[in-house]
C-alpha positions in Angstrom: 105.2 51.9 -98.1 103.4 54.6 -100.3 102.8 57.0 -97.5 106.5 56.1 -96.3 107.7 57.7 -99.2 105.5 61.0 -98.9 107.2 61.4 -96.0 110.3 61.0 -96.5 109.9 63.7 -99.7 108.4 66.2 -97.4 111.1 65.7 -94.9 113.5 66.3 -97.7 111.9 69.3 -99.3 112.1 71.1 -95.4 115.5 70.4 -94.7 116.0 72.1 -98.3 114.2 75.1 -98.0 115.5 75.5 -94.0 118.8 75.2 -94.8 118.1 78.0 -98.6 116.7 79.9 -95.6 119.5 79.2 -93.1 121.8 80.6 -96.3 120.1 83.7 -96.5 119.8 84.0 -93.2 123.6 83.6 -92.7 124.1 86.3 -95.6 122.1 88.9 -94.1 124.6 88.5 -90.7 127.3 88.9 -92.7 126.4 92.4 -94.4 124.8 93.7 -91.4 127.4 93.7 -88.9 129.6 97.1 -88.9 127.6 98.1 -92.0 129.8 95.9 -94.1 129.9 92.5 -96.5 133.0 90.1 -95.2 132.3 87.6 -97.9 132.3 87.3 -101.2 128.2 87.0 -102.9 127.5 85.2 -105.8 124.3 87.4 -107.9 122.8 87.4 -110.9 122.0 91.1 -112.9 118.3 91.4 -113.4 117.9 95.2 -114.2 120.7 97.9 -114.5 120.5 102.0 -114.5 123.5 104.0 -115.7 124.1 107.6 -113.8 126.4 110.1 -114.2 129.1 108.6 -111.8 127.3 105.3 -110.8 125.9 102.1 -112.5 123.2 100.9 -110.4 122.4 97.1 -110.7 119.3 95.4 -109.3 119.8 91.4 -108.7 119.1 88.3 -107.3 120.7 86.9 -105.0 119.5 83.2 -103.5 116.0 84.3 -104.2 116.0 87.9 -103.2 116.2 91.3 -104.7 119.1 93.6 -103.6 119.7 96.8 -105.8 124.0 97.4 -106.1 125.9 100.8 -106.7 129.1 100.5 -108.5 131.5 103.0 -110.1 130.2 103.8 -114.0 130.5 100.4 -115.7 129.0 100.0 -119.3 130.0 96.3 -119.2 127.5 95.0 -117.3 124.3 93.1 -118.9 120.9 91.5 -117.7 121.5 87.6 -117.2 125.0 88.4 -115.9 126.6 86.5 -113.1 128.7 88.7 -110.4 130.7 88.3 -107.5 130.9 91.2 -105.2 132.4 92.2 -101.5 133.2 95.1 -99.4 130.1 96.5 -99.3 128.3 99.5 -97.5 123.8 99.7 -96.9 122.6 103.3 -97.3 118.6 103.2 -96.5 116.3 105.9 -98.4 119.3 106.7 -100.9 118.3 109.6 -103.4 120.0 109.3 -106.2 120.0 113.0 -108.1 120.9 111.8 -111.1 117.5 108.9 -111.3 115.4 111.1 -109.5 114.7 108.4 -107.5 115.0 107.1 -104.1 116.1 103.5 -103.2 114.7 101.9 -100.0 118.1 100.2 -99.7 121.0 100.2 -101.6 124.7 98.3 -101.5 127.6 100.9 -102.5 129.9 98.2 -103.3 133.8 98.6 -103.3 134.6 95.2 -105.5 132.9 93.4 -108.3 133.8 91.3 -111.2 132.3 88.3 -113.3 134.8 85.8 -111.3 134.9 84.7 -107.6 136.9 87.5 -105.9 139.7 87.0 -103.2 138.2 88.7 -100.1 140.1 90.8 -97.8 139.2 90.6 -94.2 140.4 94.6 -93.9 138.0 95.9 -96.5 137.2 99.7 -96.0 133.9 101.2 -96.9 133.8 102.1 -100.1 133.0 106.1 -99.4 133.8 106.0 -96.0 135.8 109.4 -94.6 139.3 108.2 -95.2 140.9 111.2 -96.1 143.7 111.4 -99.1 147.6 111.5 -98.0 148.8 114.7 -98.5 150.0 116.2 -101.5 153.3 118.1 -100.9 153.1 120.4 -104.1 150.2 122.2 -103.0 150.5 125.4 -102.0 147.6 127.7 -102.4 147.4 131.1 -101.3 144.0 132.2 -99.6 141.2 133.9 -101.0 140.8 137.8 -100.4 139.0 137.8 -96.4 139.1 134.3 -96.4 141.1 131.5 -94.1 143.4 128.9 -94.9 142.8 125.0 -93.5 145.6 125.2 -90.7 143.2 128.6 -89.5 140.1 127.0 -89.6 141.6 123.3 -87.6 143.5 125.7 -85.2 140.4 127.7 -84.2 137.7 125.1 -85.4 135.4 126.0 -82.0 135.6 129.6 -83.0 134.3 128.8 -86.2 131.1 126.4 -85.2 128.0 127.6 -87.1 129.7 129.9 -89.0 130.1 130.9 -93.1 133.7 130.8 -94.1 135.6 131.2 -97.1 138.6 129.0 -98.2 140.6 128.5 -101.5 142.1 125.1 -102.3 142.5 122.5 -104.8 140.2 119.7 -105.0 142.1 116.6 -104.2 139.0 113.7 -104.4 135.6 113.8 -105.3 132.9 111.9 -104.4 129.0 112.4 -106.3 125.6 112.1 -105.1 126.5 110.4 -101.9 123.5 110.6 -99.7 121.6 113.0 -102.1 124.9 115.5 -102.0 128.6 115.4 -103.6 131.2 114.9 -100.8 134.2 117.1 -102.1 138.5 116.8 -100.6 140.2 120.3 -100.7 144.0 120.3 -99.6 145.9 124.0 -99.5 149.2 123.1 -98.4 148.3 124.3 -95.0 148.3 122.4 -91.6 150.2 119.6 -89.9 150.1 116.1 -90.7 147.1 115.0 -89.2 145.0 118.5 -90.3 145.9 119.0 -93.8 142.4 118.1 -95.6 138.9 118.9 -95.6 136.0 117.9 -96.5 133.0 120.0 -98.0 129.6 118.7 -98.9 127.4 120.7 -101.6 125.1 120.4 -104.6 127.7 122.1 -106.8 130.4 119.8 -108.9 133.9 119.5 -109.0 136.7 118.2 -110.6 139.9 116.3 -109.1 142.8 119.1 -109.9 141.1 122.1 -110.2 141.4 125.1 -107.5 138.0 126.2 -106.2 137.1 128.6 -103.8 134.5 126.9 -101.1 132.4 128.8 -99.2 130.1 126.8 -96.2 128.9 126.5 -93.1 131.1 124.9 -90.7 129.9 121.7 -88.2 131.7 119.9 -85.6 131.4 116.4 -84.9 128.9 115.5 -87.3 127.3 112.0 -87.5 125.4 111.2 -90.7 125.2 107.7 -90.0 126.4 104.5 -92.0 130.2 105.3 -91.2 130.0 109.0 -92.6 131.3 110.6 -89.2 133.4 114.0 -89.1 135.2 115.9 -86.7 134.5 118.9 -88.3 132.8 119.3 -91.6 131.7 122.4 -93.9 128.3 121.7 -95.0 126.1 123.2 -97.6 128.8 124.6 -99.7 129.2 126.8 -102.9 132.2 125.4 -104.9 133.7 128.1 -107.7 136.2 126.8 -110.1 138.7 129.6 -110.1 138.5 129.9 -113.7 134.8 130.7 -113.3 135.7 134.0 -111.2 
């Protein structure tokens, strides 16, 4: 009878642990596929680091350690439970503002301290989805420069090359993949060519009209959903006021 029970404990303790591990397991699917969560994870806050634009928040979730990026929150404390979906895995992530590189890190799009609703058509949270267009732009070009209807209407011209363009800054995005990931609209261009994106190490601010000066790239694939027709890379952004 005594050895009876033994095993019946240790049969109990491995269909515990297989199906904790059949949970994880089952987890892992779910943010792997298409680089994205589709359900809602239940985590507790064991460590958090504020940046300049993101909070960065290392917890556990069913026994493992997962390090989150989130929008600047100063609300969020060690002990804290959080639900959180929609979320993207970059791998070997410098972050400029830590000075430090993360083996793997979540950008997530939602979090909260209550179960969320989860919806199935979830975008990434810094994928390239490009703002609508702003009808009351209308920026005149830079002395020897080109607007963004030039540059999309001779884009193969332009491979590899420096150009010059002046335009307002419509969304910004910072330290994304150890650069900042900048929208500049000029009122130029049709409906499906109206905005482009510039990556640099310089700053800007939603509003303002800079002048952006980069190299240009076509089709570029940086991985983790971050894939571009055409793309000016390694950009200097001036503020016009700056000039």
């Amino acid at each position: 009878m005594k050895y009876k029970i033994i095993l019946l404990v240790v049969i109990t303790g491995l269909i515990f642990f297989g199906c904790s591990d059949d949970k994880k397991e089952d987890a892992a699917k779910q943010t792997t596929q298409s680089g994205m969560s589709s359900q809602t994870h239940k985590v507790t806050v064991k460590e958090v680091l504020q940046a300049n634009a993101y909070t960065y928040i290392l917890v556990d979730e069913l026994g493992d350690e997962v390090w989150l990026a989130v929008t600047k929150r100063d609300n969020i404390e060690e002990g804290m439970t959080l639900y959180y979906a929609g979320a993207m895995e970059m791998t070997n992530f410098y972050s400029t503002d830590l000075d430090r590189t993360f083996e793997s890190v979540l950008f997530v799009q939602t979090i909260g301290d209550q179960p969320l609703a989860v919806n199935p058509s979830m975008g990434m949270p810094h994928s390239n989805i490009k703002p609508q267009p702003d009808a009351d732009i209308s920026v005149k070009p830079v002395e020897d420069g080109i607007t963004i209807a030039q540059l999309f209407e001779n884009k193969k011209s332009y491979d590899g090359k420096s150009v010059k363009i002046r335009a307002k800054v419509v969304k910004v995005n910072l330290g994304i993949m150890g650069r900042n990931w900048i929208h500049i609209q000029d009122g130029t261009g049709n409906e499906n060519n109206y905005d482009l994106t510039v990556t640099s190490n310089d700053n800007a601010r939603v509003g303002e009209v800079v002048v952006v000066e980069g190299f240009v790239t076509l089709d570029k694939d940086f991985g983790s959903g971050y894939k571009y027709d055409m793309i000016l890379e390694d950009s200097k952004v001036i503020p016009e006021a700056a000039m």
